[in-house]
C-alpha positions in Angstrom: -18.0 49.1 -56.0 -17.7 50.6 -59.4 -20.6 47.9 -61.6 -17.7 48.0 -64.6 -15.5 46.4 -62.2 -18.1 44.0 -61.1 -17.0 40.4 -60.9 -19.1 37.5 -60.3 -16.4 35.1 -59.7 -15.5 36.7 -56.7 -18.4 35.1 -55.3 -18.0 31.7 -55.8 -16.2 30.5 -53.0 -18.3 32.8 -50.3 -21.3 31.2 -52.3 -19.7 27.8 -52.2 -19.2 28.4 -48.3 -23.3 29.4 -48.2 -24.3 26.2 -49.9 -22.3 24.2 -47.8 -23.4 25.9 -44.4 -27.2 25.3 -46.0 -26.6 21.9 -46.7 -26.6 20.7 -42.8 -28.5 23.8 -41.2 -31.4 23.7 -43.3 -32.5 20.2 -42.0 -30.7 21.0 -38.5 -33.0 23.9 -38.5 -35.9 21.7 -39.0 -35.3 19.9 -36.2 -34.8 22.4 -33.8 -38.2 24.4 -34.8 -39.4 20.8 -33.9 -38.2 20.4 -31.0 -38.8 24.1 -29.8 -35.1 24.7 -28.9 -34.7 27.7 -30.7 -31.5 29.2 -28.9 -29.7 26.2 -28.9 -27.5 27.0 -31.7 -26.5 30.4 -30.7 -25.5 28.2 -27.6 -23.5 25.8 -29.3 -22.3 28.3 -31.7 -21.1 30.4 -28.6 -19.7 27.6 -26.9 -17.9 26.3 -30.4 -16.4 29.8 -30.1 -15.0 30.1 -27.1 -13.4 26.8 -28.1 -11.5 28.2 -31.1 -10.7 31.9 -28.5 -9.4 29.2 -25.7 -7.5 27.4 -28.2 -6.0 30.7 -29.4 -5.5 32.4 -26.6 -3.9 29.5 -24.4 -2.6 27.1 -26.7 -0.3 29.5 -28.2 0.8 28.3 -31.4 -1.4 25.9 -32.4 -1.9 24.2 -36.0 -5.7 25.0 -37.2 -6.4 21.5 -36.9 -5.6 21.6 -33.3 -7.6 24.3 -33.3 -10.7 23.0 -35.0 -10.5 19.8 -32.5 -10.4 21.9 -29.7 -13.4 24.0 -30.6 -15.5 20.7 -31.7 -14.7 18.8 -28.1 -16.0 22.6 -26.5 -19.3 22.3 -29.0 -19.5 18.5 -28.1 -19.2 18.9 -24.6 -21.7 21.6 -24.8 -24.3 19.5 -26.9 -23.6 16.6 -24.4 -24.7 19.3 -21.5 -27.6 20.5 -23.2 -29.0 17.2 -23.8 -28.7 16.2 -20.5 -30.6 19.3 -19.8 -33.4 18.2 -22.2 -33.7 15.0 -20.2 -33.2 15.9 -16.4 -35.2 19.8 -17.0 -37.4 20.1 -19.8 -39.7 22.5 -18.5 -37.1 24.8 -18.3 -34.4 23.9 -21.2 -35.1 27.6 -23.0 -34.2 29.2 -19.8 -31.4 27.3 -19.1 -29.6 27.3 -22.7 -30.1 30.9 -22.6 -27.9 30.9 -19.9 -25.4 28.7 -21.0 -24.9 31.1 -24.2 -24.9 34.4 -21.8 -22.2 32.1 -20.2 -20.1 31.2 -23.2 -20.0 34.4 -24.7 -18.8 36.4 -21.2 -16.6 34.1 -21.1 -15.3 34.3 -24.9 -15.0 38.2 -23.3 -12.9 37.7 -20.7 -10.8 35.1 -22.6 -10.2 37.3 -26.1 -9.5 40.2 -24.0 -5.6 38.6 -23.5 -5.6 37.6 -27.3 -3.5 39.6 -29.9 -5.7 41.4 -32.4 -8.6 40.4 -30.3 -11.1 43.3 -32.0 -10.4 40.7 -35.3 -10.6 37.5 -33.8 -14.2 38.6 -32.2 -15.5 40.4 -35.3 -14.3 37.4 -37.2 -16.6 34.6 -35.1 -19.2 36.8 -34.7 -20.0 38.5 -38.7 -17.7 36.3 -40.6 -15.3 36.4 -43.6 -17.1 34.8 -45.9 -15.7 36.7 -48.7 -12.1 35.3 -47.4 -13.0 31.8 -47.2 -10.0 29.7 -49.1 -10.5 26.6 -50.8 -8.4 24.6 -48.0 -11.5 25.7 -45.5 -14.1 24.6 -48.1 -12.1 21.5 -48.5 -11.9 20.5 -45.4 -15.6 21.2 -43.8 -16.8 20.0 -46.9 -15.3 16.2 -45.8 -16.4 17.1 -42.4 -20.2 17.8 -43.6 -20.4 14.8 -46.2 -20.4 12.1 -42.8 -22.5 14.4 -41.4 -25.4 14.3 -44.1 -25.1 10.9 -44.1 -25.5 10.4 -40.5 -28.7 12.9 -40.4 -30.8 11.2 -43.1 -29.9 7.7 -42.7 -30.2 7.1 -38.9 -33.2 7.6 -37.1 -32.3 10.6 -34.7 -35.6 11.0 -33.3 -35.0 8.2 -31.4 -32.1 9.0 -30.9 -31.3 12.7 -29.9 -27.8 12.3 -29.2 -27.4 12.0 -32.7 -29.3 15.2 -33.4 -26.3 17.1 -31.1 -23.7 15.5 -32.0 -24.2 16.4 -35.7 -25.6 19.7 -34.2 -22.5 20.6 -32.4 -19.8 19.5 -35.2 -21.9 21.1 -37.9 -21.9 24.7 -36.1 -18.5 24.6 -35.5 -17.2 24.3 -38.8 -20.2 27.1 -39.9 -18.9 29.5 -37.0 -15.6 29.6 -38.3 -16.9 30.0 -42.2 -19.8 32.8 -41.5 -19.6 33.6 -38.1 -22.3 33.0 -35.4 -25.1 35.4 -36.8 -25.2 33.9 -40.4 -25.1 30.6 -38.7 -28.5 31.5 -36.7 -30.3 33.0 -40.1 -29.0 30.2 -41.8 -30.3 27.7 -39.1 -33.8 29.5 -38.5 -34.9 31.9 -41.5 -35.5 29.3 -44.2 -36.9 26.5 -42.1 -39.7 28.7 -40.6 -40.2 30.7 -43.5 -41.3 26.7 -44.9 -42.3 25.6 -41.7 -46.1 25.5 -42.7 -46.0 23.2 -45.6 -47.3 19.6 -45.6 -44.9 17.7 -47.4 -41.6 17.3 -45.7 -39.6 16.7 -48.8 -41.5 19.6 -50.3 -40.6 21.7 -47.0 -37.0 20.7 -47.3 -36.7 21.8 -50.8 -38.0 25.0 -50.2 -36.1 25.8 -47.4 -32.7 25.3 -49.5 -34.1 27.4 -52.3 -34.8 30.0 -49.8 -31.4 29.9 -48.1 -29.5 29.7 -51.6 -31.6 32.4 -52.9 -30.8 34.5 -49.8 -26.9 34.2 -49.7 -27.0 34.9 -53.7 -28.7 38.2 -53.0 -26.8 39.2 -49.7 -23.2 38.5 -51.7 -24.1 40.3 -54.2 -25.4 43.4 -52.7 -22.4 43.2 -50.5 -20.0 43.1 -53.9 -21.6 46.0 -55.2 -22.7 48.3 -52.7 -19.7 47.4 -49.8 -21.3 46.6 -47.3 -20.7 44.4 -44.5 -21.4 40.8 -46.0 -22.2 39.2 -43.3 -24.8 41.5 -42.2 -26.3 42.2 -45.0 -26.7 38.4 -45.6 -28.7 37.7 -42.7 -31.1 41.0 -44.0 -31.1 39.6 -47.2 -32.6 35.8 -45.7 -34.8 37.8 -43.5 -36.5 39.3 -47.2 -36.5 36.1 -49.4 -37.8 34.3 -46.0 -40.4 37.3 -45.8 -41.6 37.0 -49.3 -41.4 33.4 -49.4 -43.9 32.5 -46.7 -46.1 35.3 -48.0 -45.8 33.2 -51.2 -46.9 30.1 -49.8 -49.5 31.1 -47.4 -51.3 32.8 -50.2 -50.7 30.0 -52.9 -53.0 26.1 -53.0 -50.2 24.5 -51.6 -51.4 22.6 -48.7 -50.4 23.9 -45.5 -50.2 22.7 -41.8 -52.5 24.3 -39.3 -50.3 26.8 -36.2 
C-alpha cells in the first residue's frame, strides 16, 4: 500500500471485530490453560465449522441466521461431547479431542468439496475476513457476546463446567465466522499464557486484553500497509507482543506464580 494512501479508518471495524473476539476469548482462554484442554477450541472451532459448511452445502438457500443456528447446535453438541469426555475419560481427554478435531475437519473436507466456490468458503473459516467484516456481523455477535460476558463472570462455572462449554461453544462460533479458526486459537491462547504467570487475576486479566488489543492493532496495520494476508499476519503479530510481553513481566517485580 502506497503510506500517502494510508487510511486508518479502514481499520475500525476489523479492529472492532478484534476487540470483540478478545472480549470472551481472553477469559475463555484462561480457563482452558486451567483446565489443561488446550485443543479444545480448535475442536469446537472445527466442529462450529463444519456446522456453517453442512448448513451451506445441504441446506441450500438458507438465511445466515439459519446458518448461524445451525453452526451453534454443531459447536453445542460438540461442547456437550467433549464434556462428557471430561467426565467419563479424563486421562485421555487431549487425545480424544484431538481426534474429534482431525474428525471435524476431514469431514468439513469431504463436505466443502460439493460446495460452490468451496476454495472461498474454506479459506474464509480457516484465515478470515476480517477486513470485510460489516457492521450487521458486528451487530449481531456483539448482542450475542454481551449474555455471554454476563454469564461468564457472574455464575460460578467452576462448579459448573457445562457453563464453561456452553459459552465456549457459542463464543467460537460467532469468532470463526469473524476471524476464521487460526485467529480464534491465537486469540484464545497467546495473551492468556503470555500473562499466565502473574499473581493477581484481575491484574492477569488486564494484561491479557492489552496484549490481545495491542496484537490485532499491530497485525491490521501491517496488513494495511504492507498487503499482506491479515489474518496471518495477525496471529504473528500476537505471537510478538505475547513474546515481548512475558519477557516483560518475568523480568519486571511484579509478583509471579511459580511453573
Amino acid at each position: 500500500m502506497i503510506w500517502s494512501d494510508f487510511d486508518l479508518m479502514l481499520l475500525v471495524p476489523a479492529f472492532l471485530a478484534g476487540v470483540l473476539v478478545l472480549s470472551t476469548h481472553i477469559p475463555l482462554g484462561q480457563e482452558v490453560l486451567k483446565r489443561g484442554i488446550i485443543f479444545i477450541d480448535l475442536a469446537i472451532a472445527q466442529i462450529a465449522a463444519l456446522g456453517v459448511i453442512a448448513a451451506t452445502v445441504l441446506g441450500g438457500e438458507l438465511a445466515s441466521w439459519q446458518i448461524q443456528i445451525f453452526a451453534g447446535l454443531s459447536a453445542i453438541s460438540g461442547a456437550v461431547l467433549i464434556h462428557w469426555l471430561e467426565q467419563q475419560h479424563s486421562q485421555t481427554l487431549e487425545a480424544l479431542i484431538g481426534l474429534i478435531f482431525v474428525l471435524a475437519a476431514s469431514a468439513s473436507m469431504l463436505l466443502v468439496s460439493y460446495a460452490p466456490h468451496s476454495d472461498e468458503l474454506l479459506h474464509d473459516l480457516l484465515v478470515g475476513q476480517i477486513l470485510w467484516v460489516s457492521n450487521n456481523q458486528l451487530l449481531w455477535v456483539a448482542a450475542l457476546y454481551i449474555p455471554l460476558l454476563i454469564t461468564w463472570f457472574t455464575s460460578d462455572h467452576r462448579q459448573r463446567p457445562i457453563v464453561f462449554y456452553l459459552v465456549f461453544s457459542l463464543a467460537v462460533t460467532a469468532s470463526v465466522q469473524l476471524v476464521g479458526i487460526y485467529l480464534v486459537f491465537a486469540s484464545l491462547i497467546m495473551p492468556s499464557l503470555a500473562s499466565r504467570s502473574l499473581v493477581n487475576t484481575k491484574y492477569r486479566l488486564v494484561i491479557a486484553y492489552i496484549i490481545g488489543l495491542s496484537g490485532y492493532f499491530i497485525g491490521l496495520i501491517f496488513s494495511l500497509l504492507f498487503d499482506l494476508p491479515t489474518g496471518a499476519i495477525t496471529v504473528w503479530s500476537l505471537l510478538l507482543v505475547a513474546g515481548i510481553a512475558n519477557i516483560f513481566i518475568r523480568n519486571s517485580l511484579v509478583p509471579i506464580a511459580e511453573e
